[in-house]
N, C-alpha and C positions, 0 to 999 in steps of 0.2 A: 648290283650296287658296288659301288669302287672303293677302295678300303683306304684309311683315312692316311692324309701325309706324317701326323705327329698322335700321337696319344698321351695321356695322363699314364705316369708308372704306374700310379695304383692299378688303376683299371685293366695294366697290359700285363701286370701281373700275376692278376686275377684272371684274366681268358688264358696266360697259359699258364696255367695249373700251379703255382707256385706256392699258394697258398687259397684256401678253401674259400674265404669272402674279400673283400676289399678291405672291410675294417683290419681285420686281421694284416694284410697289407700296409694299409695306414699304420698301423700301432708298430709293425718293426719299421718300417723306415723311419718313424721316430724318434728311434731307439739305436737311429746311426748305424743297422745292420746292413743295408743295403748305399749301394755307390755307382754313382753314375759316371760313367769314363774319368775315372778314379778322384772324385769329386762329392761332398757329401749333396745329397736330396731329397727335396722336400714330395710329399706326395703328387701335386700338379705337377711336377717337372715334365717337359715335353720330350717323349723320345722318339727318335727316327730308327728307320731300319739301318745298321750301321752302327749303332753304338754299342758299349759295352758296359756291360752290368755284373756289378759281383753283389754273388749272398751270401751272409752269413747265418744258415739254418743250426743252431746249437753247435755241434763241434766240426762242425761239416762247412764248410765253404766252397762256393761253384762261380766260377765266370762263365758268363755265358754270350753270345753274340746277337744283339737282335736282326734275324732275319725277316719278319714280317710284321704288321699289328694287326687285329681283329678288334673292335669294340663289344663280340659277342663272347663270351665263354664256351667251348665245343663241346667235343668228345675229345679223348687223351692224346688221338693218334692225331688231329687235325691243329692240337695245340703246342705238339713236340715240335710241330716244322715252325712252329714263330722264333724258333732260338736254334743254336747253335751252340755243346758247351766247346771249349778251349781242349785244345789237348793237351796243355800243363794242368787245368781243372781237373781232365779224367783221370789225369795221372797220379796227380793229389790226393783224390777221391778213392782210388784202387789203393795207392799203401796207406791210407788211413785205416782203410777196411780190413786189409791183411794185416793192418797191427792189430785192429781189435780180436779179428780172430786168433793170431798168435796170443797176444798177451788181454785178455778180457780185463775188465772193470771190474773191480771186488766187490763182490754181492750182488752182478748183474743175474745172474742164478739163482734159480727158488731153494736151491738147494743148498745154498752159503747164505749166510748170516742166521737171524735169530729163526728159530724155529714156529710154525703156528703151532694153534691150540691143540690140533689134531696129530701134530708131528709130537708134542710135549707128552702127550697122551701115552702114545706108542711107544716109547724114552722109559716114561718113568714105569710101564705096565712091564716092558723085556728087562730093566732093569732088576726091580725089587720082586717081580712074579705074582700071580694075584694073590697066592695063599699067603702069602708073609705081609699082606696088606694091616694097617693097624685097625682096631676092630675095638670100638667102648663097650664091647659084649665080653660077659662076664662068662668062661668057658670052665 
């Protein structure tokens, strides 16, 4: 079978891995996250091998090249060769990551911010000790 001249964005996607259904697909390009050679786009938009697409996945942004289309969804390793990312992308991509690990987001840690029930527990038992617990018993 020969593989198709143009595809649906949503569809191409979805075969390579970018997001887990088409809906999901649909609803960000929606949402004006993704752009077709630097152009906003609707879900049917046709693309060829040759164009350029950028995403925006939450804080994360990637241009990527399209190299091939599939109409099928694969396995990971057969759907990385349909694209191409940019080496400004990777680059992008790498100090975004080395900022987070330098400087983390407050509260990304279970150990910052408010405490569970079980952490509260542990607090007030090393704090007050159990014997000095208050006690409606008449001693």
């Amino acid at each position: 079978m020969t593989p198709p001249d143009t595809l649906r964005l949503d569809k191409w996607l979805w075969s390579a891995r970018f997001f887990k259904t088409r809906s999901l697909a649909v609803e960000e390009i929606g949402k004006g996250r993704i752009q077709v050679n630097d152009a906003a786009a609707k879900p049917s938009r046709d693309i060829r091998p040759g164009d350029t697409i950028a995403i925006r996945q939450g804080a994360l942004s990637r241009t990527v090249l399209v190299l091939g289309l599939s109409a099928q969804r694969g396995p990971a390793p057969v759907a990385q060769k349909l694209y191409e990312e940019t080496p400004e992308s990777l680059a992008a991509r790498a100090a975004w990551v080395e900022s987070q690990r330098l400087a983390p987001e407050p509260g990304a840690g279970r150990m910052q911010g408010r405490p569970t029930k079980r952490d509260r527990r542990a607090i007030d038992h090393s704090a007050s000790g159990w014997g000095e617990r208050w006690s409606a018993s008449v001693d």
